[in-house]
C-alpha positions in Angstrom: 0.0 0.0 0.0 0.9 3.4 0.1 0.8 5.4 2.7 0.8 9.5 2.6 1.6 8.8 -0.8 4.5 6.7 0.2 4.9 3.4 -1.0 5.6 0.6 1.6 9.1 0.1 0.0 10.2 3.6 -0.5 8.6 4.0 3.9 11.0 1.2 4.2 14.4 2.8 2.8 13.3 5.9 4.9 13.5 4.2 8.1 17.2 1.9 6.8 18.8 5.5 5.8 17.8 5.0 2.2 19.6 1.8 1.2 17.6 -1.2 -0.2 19.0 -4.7 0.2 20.9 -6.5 -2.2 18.5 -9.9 -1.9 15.6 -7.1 -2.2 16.5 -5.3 -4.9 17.2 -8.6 -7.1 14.2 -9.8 -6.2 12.5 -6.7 -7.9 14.5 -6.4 -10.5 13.9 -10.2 -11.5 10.0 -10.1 -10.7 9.6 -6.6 -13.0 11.8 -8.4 -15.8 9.5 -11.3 -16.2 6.2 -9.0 -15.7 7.6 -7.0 -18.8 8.7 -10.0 -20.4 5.4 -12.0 -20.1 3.2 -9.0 -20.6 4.2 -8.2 -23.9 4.7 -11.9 -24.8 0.6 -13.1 -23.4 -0.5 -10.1 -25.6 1.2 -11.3 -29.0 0.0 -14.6 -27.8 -3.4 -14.3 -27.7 -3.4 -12.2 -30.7 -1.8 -14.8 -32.3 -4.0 -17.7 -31.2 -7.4 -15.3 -32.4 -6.3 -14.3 -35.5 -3.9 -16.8 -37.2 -6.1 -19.8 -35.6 -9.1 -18.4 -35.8 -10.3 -19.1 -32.2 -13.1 -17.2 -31.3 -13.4 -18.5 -28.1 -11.0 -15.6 -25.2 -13.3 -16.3 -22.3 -12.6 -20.0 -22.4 -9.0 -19.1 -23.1 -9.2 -16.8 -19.7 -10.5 -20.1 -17.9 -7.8 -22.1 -19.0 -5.5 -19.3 -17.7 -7.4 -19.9 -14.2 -7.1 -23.5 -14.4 -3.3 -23.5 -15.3 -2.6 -21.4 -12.2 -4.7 -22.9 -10.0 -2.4 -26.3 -11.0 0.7 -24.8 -10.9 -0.1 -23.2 -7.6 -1.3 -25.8 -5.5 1.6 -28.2 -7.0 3.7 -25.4 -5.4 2.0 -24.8 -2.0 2.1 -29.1 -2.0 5.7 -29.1 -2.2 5.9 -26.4 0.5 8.2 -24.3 -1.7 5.7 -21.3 -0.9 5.5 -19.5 2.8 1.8 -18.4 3.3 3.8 -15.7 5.6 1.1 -16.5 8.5 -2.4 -16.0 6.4 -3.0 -19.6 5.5 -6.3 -20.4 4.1 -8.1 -21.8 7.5 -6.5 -18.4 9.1 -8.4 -15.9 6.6 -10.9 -13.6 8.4 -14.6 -13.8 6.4 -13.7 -9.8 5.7 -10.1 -11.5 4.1 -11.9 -13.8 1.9 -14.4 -11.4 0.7 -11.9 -9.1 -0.3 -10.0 -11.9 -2.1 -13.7 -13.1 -3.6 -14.2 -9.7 -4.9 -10.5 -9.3 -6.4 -11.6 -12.7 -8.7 -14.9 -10.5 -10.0 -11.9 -7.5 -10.9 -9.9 -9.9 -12.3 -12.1 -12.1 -14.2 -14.0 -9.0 -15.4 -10.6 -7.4 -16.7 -9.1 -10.2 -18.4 -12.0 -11.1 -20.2 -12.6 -7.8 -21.5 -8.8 -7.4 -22.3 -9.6 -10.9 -24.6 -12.8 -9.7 -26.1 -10.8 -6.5 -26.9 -7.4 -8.3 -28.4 -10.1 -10.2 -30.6 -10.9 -6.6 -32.5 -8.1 -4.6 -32.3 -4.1 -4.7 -32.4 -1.8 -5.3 -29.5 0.1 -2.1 -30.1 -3.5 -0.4 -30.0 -4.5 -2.1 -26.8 -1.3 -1.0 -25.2 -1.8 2.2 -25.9 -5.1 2.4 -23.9 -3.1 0.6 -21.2 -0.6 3.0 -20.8 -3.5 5.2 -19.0 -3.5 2.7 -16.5 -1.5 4.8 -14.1 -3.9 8.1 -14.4 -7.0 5.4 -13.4 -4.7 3.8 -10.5 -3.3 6.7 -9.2 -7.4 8.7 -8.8 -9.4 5.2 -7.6 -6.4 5.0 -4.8 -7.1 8.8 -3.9 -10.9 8.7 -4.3 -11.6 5.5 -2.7 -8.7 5.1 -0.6 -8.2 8.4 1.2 -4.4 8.2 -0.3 -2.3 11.6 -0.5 0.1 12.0 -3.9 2.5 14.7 -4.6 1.0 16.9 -6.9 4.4 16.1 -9.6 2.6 12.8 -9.8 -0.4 14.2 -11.2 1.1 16.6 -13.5 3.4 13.6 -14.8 0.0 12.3 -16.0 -0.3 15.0 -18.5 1.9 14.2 -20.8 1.2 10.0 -20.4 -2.5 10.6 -21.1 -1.4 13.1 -23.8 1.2 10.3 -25.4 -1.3 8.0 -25.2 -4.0 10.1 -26.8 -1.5 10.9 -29.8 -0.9 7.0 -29.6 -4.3 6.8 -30.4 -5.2 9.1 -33.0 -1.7 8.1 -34.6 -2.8 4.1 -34.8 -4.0 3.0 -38.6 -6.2 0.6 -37.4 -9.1 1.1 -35.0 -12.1 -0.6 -33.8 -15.1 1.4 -31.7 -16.0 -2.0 -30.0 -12.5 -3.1 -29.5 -11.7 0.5 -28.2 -14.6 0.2 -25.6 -13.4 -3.3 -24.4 -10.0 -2.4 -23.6 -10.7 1.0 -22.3 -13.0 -1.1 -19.5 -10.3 -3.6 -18.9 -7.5 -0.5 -17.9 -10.5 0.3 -15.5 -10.6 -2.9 -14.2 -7.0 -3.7 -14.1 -6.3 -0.2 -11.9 -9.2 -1.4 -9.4 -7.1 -5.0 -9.2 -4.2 -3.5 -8.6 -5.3 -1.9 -5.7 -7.3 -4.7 -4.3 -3.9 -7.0 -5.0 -1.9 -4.2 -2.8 -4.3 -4.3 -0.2 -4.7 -8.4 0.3 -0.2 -8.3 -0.4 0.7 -5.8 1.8 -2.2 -5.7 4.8 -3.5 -9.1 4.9 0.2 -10.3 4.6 -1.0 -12.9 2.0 1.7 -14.7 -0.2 1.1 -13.7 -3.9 1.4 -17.7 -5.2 -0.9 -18.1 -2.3 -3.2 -15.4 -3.2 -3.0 -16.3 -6.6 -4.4 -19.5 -5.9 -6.8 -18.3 -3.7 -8.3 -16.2 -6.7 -7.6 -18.5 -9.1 -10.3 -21.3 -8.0 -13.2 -18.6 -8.5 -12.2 -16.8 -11.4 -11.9 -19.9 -13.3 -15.3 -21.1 -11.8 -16.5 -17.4 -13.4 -15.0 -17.7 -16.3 -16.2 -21.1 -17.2 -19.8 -20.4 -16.6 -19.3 -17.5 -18.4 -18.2 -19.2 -21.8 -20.9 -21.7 -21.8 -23.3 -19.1 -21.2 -21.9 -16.5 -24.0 -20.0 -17.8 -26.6 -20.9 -19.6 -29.6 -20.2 -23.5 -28.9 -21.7 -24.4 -32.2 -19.2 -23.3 -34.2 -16.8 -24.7 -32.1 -14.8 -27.8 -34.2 -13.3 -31.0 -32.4 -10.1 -30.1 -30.8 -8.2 -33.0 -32.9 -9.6 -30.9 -36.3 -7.8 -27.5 -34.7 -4.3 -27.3 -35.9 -1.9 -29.0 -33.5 0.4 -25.6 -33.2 -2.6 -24.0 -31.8 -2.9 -26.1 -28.7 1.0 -25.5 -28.3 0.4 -21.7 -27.9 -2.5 -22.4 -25.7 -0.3 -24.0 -23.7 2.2 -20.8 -23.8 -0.6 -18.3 -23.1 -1.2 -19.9 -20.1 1.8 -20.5 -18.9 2.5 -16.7 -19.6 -0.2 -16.2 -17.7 0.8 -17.6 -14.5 4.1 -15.8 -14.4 2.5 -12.4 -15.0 0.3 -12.9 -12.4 2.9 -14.0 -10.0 5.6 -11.3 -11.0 2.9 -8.9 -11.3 1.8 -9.6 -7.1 5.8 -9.6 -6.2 6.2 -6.0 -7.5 3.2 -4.4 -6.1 3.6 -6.3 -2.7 7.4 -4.8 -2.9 6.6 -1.2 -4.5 3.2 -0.2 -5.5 -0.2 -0.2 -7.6 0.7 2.6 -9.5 4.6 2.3 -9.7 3.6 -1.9 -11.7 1.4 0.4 -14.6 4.2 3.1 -14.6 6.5 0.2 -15.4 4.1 -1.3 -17.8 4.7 1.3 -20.3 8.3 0.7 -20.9 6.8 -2.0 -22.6 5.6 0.2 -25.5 8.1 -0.1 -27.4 8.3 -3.8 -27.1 4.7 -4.1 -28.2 5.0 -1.8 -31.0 8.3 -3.8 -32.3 6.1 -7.2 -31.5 2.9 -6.1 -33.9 4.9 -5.0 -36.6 7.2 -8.1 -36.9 4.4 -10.7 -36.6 1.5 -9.0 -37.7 2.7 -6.5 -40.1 1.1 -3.4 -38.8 1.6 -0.3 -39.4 2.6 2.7 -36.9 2.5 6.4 -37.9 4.9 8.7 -36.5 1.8 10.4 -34.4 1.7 7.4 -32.3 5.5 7.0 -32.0 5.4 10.5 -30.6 2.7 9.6 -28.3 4.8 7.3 -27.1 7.8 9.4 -26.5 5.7 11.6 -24.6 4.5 9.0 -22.3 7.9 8.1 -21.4 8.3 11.1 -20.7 6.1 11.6 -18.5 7.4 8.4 -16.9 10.4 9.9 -16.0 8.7 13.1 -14.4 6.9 10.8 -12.3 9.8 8.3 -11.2 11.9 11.5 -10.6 8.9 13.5 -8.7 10.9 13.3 -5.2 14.4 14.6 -7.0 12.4 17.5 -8.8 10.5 18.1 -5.4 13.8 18.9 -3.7 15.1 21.0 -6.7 12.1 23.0 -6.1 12.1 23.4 -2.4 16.0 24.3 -2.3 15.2 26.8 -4.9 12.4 28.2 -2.4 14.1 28.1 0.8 17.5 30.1 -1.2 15.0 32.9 -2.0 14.1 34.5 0.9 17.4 33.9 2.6 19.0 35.9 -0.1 17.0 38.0 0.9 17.3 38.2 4.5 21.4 38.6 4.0 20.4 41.4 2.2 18.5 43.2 5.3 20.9 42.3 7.6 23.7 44.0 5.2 21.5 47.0 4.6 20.6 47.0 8.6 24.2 46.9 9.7 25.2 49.6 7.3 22.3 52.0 8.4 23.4 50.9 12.0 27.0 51.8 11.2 26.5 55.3 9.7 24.2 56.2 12.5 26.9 55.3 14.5 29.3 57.7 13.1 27.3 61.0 13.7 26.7 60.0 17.5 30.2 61.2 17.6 32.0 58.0 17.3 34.9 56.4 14.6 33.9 57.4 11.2 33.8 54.9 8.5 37.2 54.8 6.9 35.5 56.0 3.6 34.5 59.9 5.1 38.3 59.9 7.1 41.2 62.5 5.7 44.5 61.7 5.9 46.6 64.7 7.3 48.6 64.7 3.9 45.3 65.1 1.9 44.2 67.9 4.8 47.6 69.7 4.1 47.2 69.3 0.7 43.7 71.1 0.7 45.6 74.4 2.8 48.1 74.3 -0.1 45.5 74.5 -2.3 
Protein backbone atom coordinates (compact mmCIF):
# COMPACT_ATOMS: atom_id res chain seq x y z
CA UNK A 1 0.00 0.00 0.00
CA UNK A 2 0.89 3.39 0.11
CA UNK A 3 0.79 5.38 2.73
CA UNK A 4 0.81 9.46 2.65
CA UNK A 5 1.56 8.76 -0.82
CA UNK A 6 4.54 6.73 0.22
CA UNK A 7 4.90 3.35 -1.01
CA UNK A 8 5.62 0.64 1.60
CA UNK A 9 9.11 0.12 0.04
CA UNK A 10 10.23 3.57 -0.47
CA UNK A 11 8.64 3.96 3.95
CA UNK A 12 10.99 1.24 4.16
CA UNK A 13 14.38 2.76 2.79
CA UNK A 14 13.27 5.89 4.87
CA UNK A 15 13.52 4.19 8.06
CA UNK A 16 17.17 1.88 6.80
CA UNK A 17 18.77 5.53 5.79
CA UNK A 18 17.82 5.01 2.15
CA UNK A 19 19.60 1.77 1.25
CA UNK A 20 17.64 -1.17 -0.22
CA UNK A 21 19.02 -4.74 0.22
CA UNK A 22 20.94 -6.48 -2.19
CA UNK A 23 18.45 -9.92 -1.89
CA UNK A 24 15.56 -7.14 -2.17
CA UNK A 25 16.53 -5.27 -4.86
CA UNK A 26 17.17 -8.55 -7.07
CA UNK A 27 14.24 -9.83 -6.20
CA UNK A 28 12.47 -6.68 -7.85
CA UNK A 29 14.47 -6.41 -10.53
CA UNK A 30 13.88 -10.22 -11.52
CA UNK A 31 9.98 -10.06 -10.67
CA UNK A 32 9.63 -6.61 -13.00
CA UNK A 33 11.82 -8.36 -15.78
CA UNK A 34 9.52 -11.32 -16.17
CA UNK A 35 6.19 -8.98 -15.70
CA UNK A 36 7.61 -7.01 -18.81
CA UNK A 37 8.71 -10.02 -20.37
CA UNK A 38 5.42 -11.99 -20.07
CA UNK A 39 3.20 -9.00 -20.58
CA UNK A 40 4.18 -8.21 -23.87
CA UNK A 41 4.70 -11.91 -24.77
CA UNK A 42 0.61 -13.10 -23.43
CA UNK A 43 -0.49 -10.10 -25.63
CA UNK A 44 1.17 -11.30 -28.96
CA UNK A 45 0.01 -14.60 -27.79
CA UNK A 46 -3.41 -14.32 -27.71
CA UNK A 47 -3.38 -12.23 -30.69
CA UNK A 48 -1.77 -14.77 -32.27
CA UNK A 49 -3.99 -17.70 -31.18
CA UNK A 50 -7.36 -15.28 -32.39
CA UNK A 51 -6.27 -14.30 -35.51
CA UNK A 52 -3.90 -16.85 -37.16
CA UNK A 53 -6.08 -19.76 -35.63
CA UNK A 54 -9.06 -18.41 -35.77
CA UNK A 55 -10.30 -19.07 -32.23
CA UNK A 56 -13.05 -17.18 -31.27
CA UNK A 57 -13.40 -18.50 -28.08
CA UNK A 58 -11.03 -15.59 -25.17
CA UNK A 59 -13.35 -16.26 -22.31
CA UNK A 60 -12.64 -20.01 -22.42
CA UNK A 61 -9.03 -19.10 -23.10
CA UNK A 62 -9.23 -16.77 -19.66
CA UNK A 63 -10.51 -20.09 -17.92
CA UNK A 64 -7.81 -22.13 -19.04
CA UNK A 65 -5.50 -19.31 -17.70
CA UNK A 66 -7.44 -19.87 -14.23
CA UNK A 67 -7.14 -23.54 -14.42
CA UNK A 68 -3.34 -23.52 -15.26
CA UNK A 69 -2.62 -21.35 -12.24
CA UNK A 70 -4.73 -22.95 -9.97
CA UNK A 71 -2.40 -26.29 -11.01
CA UNK A 72 0.73 -24.75 -10.87
CA UNK A 73 -0.12 -23.19 -7.62
CA UNK A 74 -1.31 -25.85 -5.54
CA UNK A 75 1.65 -28.19 -6.98
CA UNK A 76 3.70 -25.38 -5.36
CA UNK A 77 1.98 -24.85 -2.01
CA UNK A 78 2.06 -29.12 -2.01
CA UNK A 79 5.67 -29.07 -2.22
CA UNK A 80 5.88 -26.39 0.45
CA UNK A 81 8.24 -24.29 -1.73
CA UNK A 82 5.69 -21.32 -0.88
CA UNK A 83 5.52 -19.53 2.82
CA UNK A 84 1.76 -18.41 3.25
CA UNK A 85 3.82 -15.65 5.64
CA UNK A 86 1.05 -16.53 8.45
CA UNK A 87 -2.35 -15.96 6.41
CA UNK A 88 -3.02 -19.59 5.55
CA UNK A 89 -6.29 -20.42 4.09
CA UNK A 90 -8.13 -21.76 7.52
CA UNK A 91 -6.46 -18.39 9.07
CA UNK A 92 -8.45 -15.86 6.65
CA UNK A 93 -10.89 -13.64 8.44
CA UNK A 94 -14.61 -13.80 6.39
CA UNK A 95 -13.66 -9.82 5.66
CA UNK A 96 -10.13 -11.51 4.13
CA UNK A 97 -11.86 -13.85 1.94
CA UNK A 98 -14.44 -11.44 0.66
CA UNK A 99 -11.92 -9.07 -0.34
CA UNK A 100 -10.02 -11.92 -2.12
CA UNK A 101 -13.66 -13.13 -3.58
CA UNK A 102 -14.19 -9.73 -4.85
CA UNK A 103 -10.54 -9.29 -6.43
CA UNK A 104 -11.57 -12.69 -8.68
CA UNK A 105 -14.94 -10.52 -10.00
CA UNK A 106 -11.94 -7.51 -10.86
CA UNK A 107 -9.86 -9.92 -12.31
CA UNK A 108 -12.15 -12.08 -14.17
CA UNK A 109 -13.99 -8.99 -15.37
CA UNK A 110 -10.59 -7.40 -16.68
CA UNK A 111 -9.08 -10.20 -18.43
CA UNK A 112 -12.05 -11.07 -20.16
CA UNK A 113 -12.63 -7.81 -21.48
CA UNK A 114 -8.81 -7.38 -22.27
CA UNK A 115 -9.62 -10.91 -24.63
CA UNK A 116 -12.81 -9.70 -26.06
CA UNK A 117 -10.81 -6.49 -26.94
CA UNK A 118 -7.43 -8.28 -28.38
CA UNK A 119 -10.12 -10.21 -30.59
CA UNK A 120 -10.91 -6.63 -32.49
CA UNK A 121 -8.06 -4.56 -32.26
CA UNK A 122 -4.06 -4.74 -32.41
CA UNK A 123 -1.81 -5.29 -29.54
CA UNK A 124 0.11 -2.09 -30.06
CA UNK A 125 -3.48 -0.36 -30.05
CA UNK A 126 -4.51 -2.06 -26.77
CA UNK A 127 -1.33 -0.99 -25.19
CA UNK A 128 -1.78 2.23 -25.92
CA UNK A 129 -5.07 2.38 -23.87
CA UNK A 130 -3.05 0.59 -21.20
CA UNK A 131 -0.63 3.03 -20.80
CA UNK A 132 -3.51 5.15 -19.04
CA UNK A 133 -3.48 2.73 -16.49
CA UNK A 134 -1.48 4.79 -14.08
CA UNK A 135 -3.86 8.06 -14.37
CA UNK A 136 -7.05 5.44 -13.35
CA UNK A 137 -4.73 3.84 -10.50
CA UNK A 138 -3.30 6.75 -9.20
CA UNK A 139 -7.40 8.71 -8.79
CA UNK A 140 -9.39 5.24 -7.60
CA UNK A 141 -6.39 4.99 -4.75
CA UNK A 142 -7.07 8.79 -3.89
CA UNK A 143 -10.95 8.65 -4.29
CA UNK A 144 -11.59 5.49 -2.65
CA UNK A 145 -8.66 5.05 -0.63
CA UNK A 146 -8.15 8.44 1.21
CA UNK A 147 -4.38 8.20 -0.27
CA UNK A 148 -2.30 11.55 -0.48
CA UNK A 149 0.13 12.00 -3.87
CA UNK A 150 2.53 14.67 -4.63
CA UNK A 151 0.96 16.91 -6.93
CA UNK A 152 4.44 16.11 -9.62
CA UNK A 153 2.55 12.77 -9.83
CA UNK A 154 -0.43 14.22 -11.24
CA UNK A 155 1.10 16.58 -13.49
CA UNK A 156 3.39 13.61 -14.77
CA UNK A 157 0.02 12.28 -15.99
CA UNK A 158 -0.35 15.03 -18.49
CA UNK A 159 1.92 14.15 -20.84
CA UNK A 160 1.18 10.03 -20.38
CA UNK A 161 -2.50 10.57 -21.10
CA UNK A 162 -1.41 13.07 -23.81
CA UNK A 163 1.15 10.34 -25.42
CA UNK A 164 -1.31 7.97 -25.16
CA UNK A 165 -4.04 10.13 -26.82
CA UNK A 166 -1.47 10.94 -29.83
CA UNK A 167 -0.87 6.97 -29.62
CA UNK A 168 -4.33 6.77 -30.36
CA UNK A 169 -5.17 9.10 -32.98
CA UNK A 170 -1.69 8.10 -34.63
CA UNK A 171 -2.80 4.09 -34.77
CA UNK A 172 -4.04 3.02 -38.60
CA UNK A 173 -6.19 0.60 -37.37
CA UNK A 174 -9.07 1.10 -35.05
CA UNK A 175 -12.14 -0.62 -33.77
CA UNK A 176 -15.10 1.44 -31.71
CA UNK A 177 -15.99 -2.01 -30.03
CA UNK A 178 -12.45 -3.13 -29.55
CA UNK A 179 -11.70 0.53 -28.18
CA UNK A 180 -14.58 0.17 -25.58
CA UNK A 181 -13.42 -3.33 -24.40
CA UNK A 182 -10.00 -2.39 -23.64
CA UNK A 183 -10.72 1.01 -22.25
CA UNK A 184 -13.04 -1.11 -19.52
CA UNK A 185 -10.30 -3.64 -18.92
CA UNK A 186 -7.50 -0.49 -17.94
CA UNK A 187 -10.52 0.34 -15.51
CA UNK A 188 -10.59 -2.95 -14.24
CA UNK A 189 -7.03 -3.67 -14.10
CA UNK A 190 -6.32 -0.17 -11.86
CA UNK A 191 -9.24 -1.41 -9.43
CA UNK A 192 -7.08 -5.03 -9.19
CA UNK A 193 -4.22 -3.48 -8.58
CA UNK A 194 -5.28 -1.86 -5.71
CA UNK A 195 -7.27 -4.67 -4.28
CA UNK A 196 -3.95 -7.00 -5.00
CA UNK A 197 -1.85 -4.16 -2.78
CA UNK A 198 -4.28 -4.29 -0.16
CA UNK A 199 -4.74 -8.44 0.31
CA UNK A 200 -0.22 -8.33 -0.42
CA UNK A 201 0.71 -5.83 1.84
CA UNK A 202 -2.21 -5.65 4.85
CA UNK A 203 -3.48 -9.08 4.86
CA UNK A 204 0.20 -10.33 4.59
CA UNK A 205 -1.01 -12.93 2.01
CA UNK A 206 1.73 -14.71 -0.23
CA UNK A 207 1.13 -13.68 -3.93
CA UNK A 208 1.45 -17.66 -5.23
CA UNK A 209 -0.89 -18.12 -2.33
CA UNK A 210 -3.17 -15.39 -3.18
CA UNK A 211 -2.98 -16.30 -6.64
CA UNK A 212 -4.38 -19.52 -5.90
CA UNK A 213 -6.83 -18.34 -3.66
CA UNK A 214 -8.27 -16.18 -6.71
CA UNK A 215 -7.63 -18.47 -9.12
CA UNK A 216 -10.33 -21.33 -7.99
CA UNK A 217 -13.23 -18.62 -8.52
CA UNK A 218 -12.21 -16.77 -11.44
CA UNK A 219 -11.87 -19.90 -13.32
CA UNK A 220 -15.31 -21.08 -11.76
CA UNK A 221 -16.53 -17.39 -13.35
CA UNK A 222 -14.95 -17.67 -16.26
CA UNK A 223 -16.19 -21.07 -17.22
CA UNK A 224 -19.85 -20.45 -16.59
CA UNK A 225 -19.31 -17.45 -18.44
CA UNK A 226 -18.24 -19.15 -21.77
CA UNK A 227 -20.95 -21.71 -21.80
CA UNK A 228 -23.28 -19.09 -21.23
CA UNK A 229 -21.93 -16.47 -23.99
CA UNK A 230 -20.02 -17.81 -26.60
CA UNK A 231 -20.87 -19.60 -29.57
CA UNK A 232 -20.16 -23.52 -28.92
CA UNK A 233 -21.67 -24.38 -32.23
CA UNK A 234 -19.23 -23.26 -34.23
CA UNK A 235 -16.79 -24.72 -32.08
CA UNK A 236 -14.79 -27.84 -34.21
CA UNK A 237 -13.30 -30.97 -32.43
CA UNK A 238 -10.10 -30.06 -30.80
CA UNK A 239 -8.18 -33.00 -32.94
CA UNK A 240 -9.62 -30.86 -36.35
CA UNK A 241 -7.80 -27.46 -34.68
CA UNK A 242 -4.26 -27.30 -35.94
CA UNK A 243 -1.92 -29.04 -33.55
CA UNK A 244 0.44 -25.55 -33.17
CA UNK A 245 -2.58 -24.03 -31.84
CA UNK A 246 -2.85 -26.09 -28.67
CA UNK A 247 0.98 -25.45 -28.33
CA UNK A 248 0.44 -21.71 -27.93
CA UNK A 249 -2.50 -22.36 -25.68
CA UNK A 250 -0.25 -24.00 -23.66
CA UNK A 251 2.16 -20.77 -23.84
CA UNK A 252 -0.61 -18.34 -23.06
CA UNK A 253 -1.20 -19.91 -20.11
CA UNK A 254 1.80 -20.54 -18.86
CA UNK A 255 2.51 -16.73 -19.58
CA UNK A 256 -0.21 -16.15 -17.70
CA UNK A 257 0.83 -17.55 -14.51
CA UNK A 258 4.09 -15.75 -14.39
CA UNK A 259 2.51 -12.44 -14.98
CA UNK A 260 0.26 -12.91 -12.44
CA UNK A 261 2.93 -13.98 -9.95
CA UNK A 262 5.65 -11.26 -11.02
CA UNK A 263 2.91 -8.89 -11.27
CA UNK A 264 1.83 -9.57 -7.08
CA UNK A 265 5.83 -9.61 -6.23
CA UNK A 266 6.18 -6.02 -7.55
CA UNK A 267 3.20 -4.35 -6.13
CA UNK A 268 3.64 -6.32 -2.66
CA UNK A 269 7.39 -4.82 -2.91
CA UNK A 270 6.59 -1.23 -4.54
CA UNK A 271 3.18 -0.22 -5.47
CA UNK A 272 -0.17 -0.23 -7.58
CA UNK A 273 0.71 2.59 -9.49
CA UNK A 274 4.63 2.33 -9.71
CA UNK A 275 3.64 -1.86 -11.72
CA UNK A 276 1.37 0.38 -14.59
CA UNK A 277 4.20 3.06 -14.63
CA UNK A 278 6.46 0.15 -15.36
CA UNK A 279 4.07 -1.31 -17.85
CA UNK A 280 4.67 1.33 -20.34
CA UNK A 281 8.26 0.75 -20.87
CA UNK A 282 6.76 -1.96 -22.56
CA UNK A 283 5.57 0.24 -25.49
CA UNK A 284 8.05 -0.15 -27.41
CA UNK A 285 8.29 -3.85 -27.08
CA UNK A 286 4.69 -4.06 -28.18
CA UNK A 287 4.99 -1.84 -31.05
CA UNK A 288 8.29 -3.77 -32.29
CA UNK A 289 6.14 -7.19 -31.50
CA UNK A 290 2.88 -6.08 -33.88
CA UNK A 291 4.93 -4.98 -36.63
CA UNK A 292 7.17 -8.05 -36.91
CA UNK A 293 4.44 -10.74 -36.60
CA UNK A 294 1.53 -8.98 -37.73
CA UNK A 295 2.69 -6.48 -40.05
CA UNK A 296 1.14 -3.36 -38.78
CA UNK A 297 1.58 -0.26 -39.40
CA UNK A 298 2.61 2.70 -36.92
CA UNK A 299 2.49 6.43 -37.87
CA UNK A 300 4.91 8.70 -36.51
CA UNK A 301 1.78 10.40 -34.39
CA UNK A 302 1.73 7.44 -32.33
CA UNK A 303 5.47 6.98 -32.01
CA UNK A 304 5.44 10.51 -30.63
CA UNK A 305 2.70 9.63 -28.33
CA UNK A 306 4.82 7.34 -27.08
CA UNK A 307 7.81 9.35 -26.50
CA UNK A 308 5.71 11.64 -24.61
CA UNK A 309 4.46 8.99 -22.29
CA UNK A 310 7.90 8.09 -21.40
CA UNK A 311 8.29 11.14 -20.71
CA UNK A 312 6.10 11.59 -18.49
CA UNK A 313 7.35 8.41 -16.94
CA UNK A 314 10.36 9.91 -15.98
CA UNK A 315 8.73 13.07 -14.39
CA UNK A 316 6.93 10.84 -12.26
CA UNK A 317 9.83 8.32 -11.19
CA UNK A 318 11.89 11.54 -10.58
CA UNK A 319 8.92 13.50 -8.71
CA UNK A 320 10.91 13.29 -5.19
CA UNK A 321 14.45 14.64 -7.05
CA UNK A 322 12.43 17.52 -8.84
CA UNK A 323 10.48 18.13 -5.41
CA UNK A 324 13.82 18.88 -3.66
CA UNK A 325 15.09 21.01 -6.67
CA UNK A 326 12.13 23.04 -6.07
CA UNK A 327 12.10 23.37 -2.41
CA UNK A 328 15.98 24.35 -2.33
CA UNK A 329 15.17 26.76 -4.86
CA UNK A 330 12.44 28.19 -2.42
CA UNK A 331 14.08 28.10 0.78
CA UNK A 332 17.48 30.12 -1.18
CA UNK A 333 15.01 32.88 -2.02
CA UNK A 334 14.08 34.46 0.90
CA UNK A 335 17.42 33.87 2.62
CA UNK A 336 18.96 35.93 -0.06
CA UNK A 337 16.97 38.04 0.90
CA UNK A 338 17.33 38.16 4.53
CA UNK A 339 21.37 38.60 4.01
CA UNK A 340 20.38 41.43 2.20
CA UNK A 341 18.52 43.16 5.27
CA UNK A 342 20.94 42.31 7.56
CA UNK A 343 23.67 43.96 5.19
CA UNK A 344 21.49 46.99 4.62
CA UNK A 345 20.55 46.99 8.55
CA UNK A 346 24.19 46.89 9.75
CA UNK A 347 25.25 49.56 7.31
CA UNK A 348 22.33 52.02 8.43
CA UNK A 349 23.40 50.94 12.00
CA UNK A 350 26.99 51.85 11.16
CA UNK A 351 26.46 55.26 9.71
CA UNK A 352 24.23 56.23 12.52
CA UNK A 353 26.91 55.26 14.52
CA UNK A 354 29.32 57.73 13.13
CA UNK A 355 27.35 60.96 13.65
CA UNK A 356 26.72 60.04 17.49
CA UNK A 357 30.22 61.15 17.62
CA UNK A 358 32.04 58.00 17.31
CA UNK A 359 34.85 56.44 14.55
CA UNK A 360 33.86 57.41 11.24
CA UNK A 361 33.82 54.92 8.46
CA UNK A 362 37.23 54.81 6.89
CA UNK A 363 35.54 56.04 3.60
CA UNK A 364 34.53 59.86 5.14
CA UNK A 365 38.28 59.93 7.12
CA UNK A 366 41.23 62.46 5.68
CA UNK A 367 44.45 61.72 5.89
CA UNK A 368 46.58 64.73 7.31
CA UNK A 369 48.61 64.67 3.85
CA UNK A 370 45.35 65.12 1.89
CA UNK A 371 44.22 67.91 4.78
CA UNK A 372 47.61 69.67 4.11
CA UNK A 373 47.20 69.31 0.66
CA UNK A 374 43.67 71.10 0.70
CA UNK A 375 45.55 74.41 2.85
CA UNK A 376 48.10 74.31 -0.09
CA UNK A 377 45.47 74.51 -2.31
Amino acid sequence: MISNGVPKCEATLQGRGGRTPPAEKLHLLSAAVVWLVTGTTISSLNKWIFAVYNFRYPLLLSALHMLTAVGADYGLIRLRAVRRGGAGEKELTPRAKCKVFLLSLTFCASIAFGNLGLNSVQPSFAHMIYTTTPLFTLAISTLILGQQHHTLKYVAMVPICLGASFSIMGEVQFDQTGCFFVFAATVLRSVKSIQQSILLQEEKIDSVFLLYLMSIPSFCILAVAALLLEDWATLESPLRYHQHLWVFVLLSCLASVMYNLSSSCVISLTSAVTLHILGNLSAVGNLLLSRLLFGNETSGLSSAGVVLTLSGILVYQNTEFIARCLDARKANAPMSTRVDFHTAAAAAAAGHFGKAGGPEPARHRQRPEDKAIDKMD
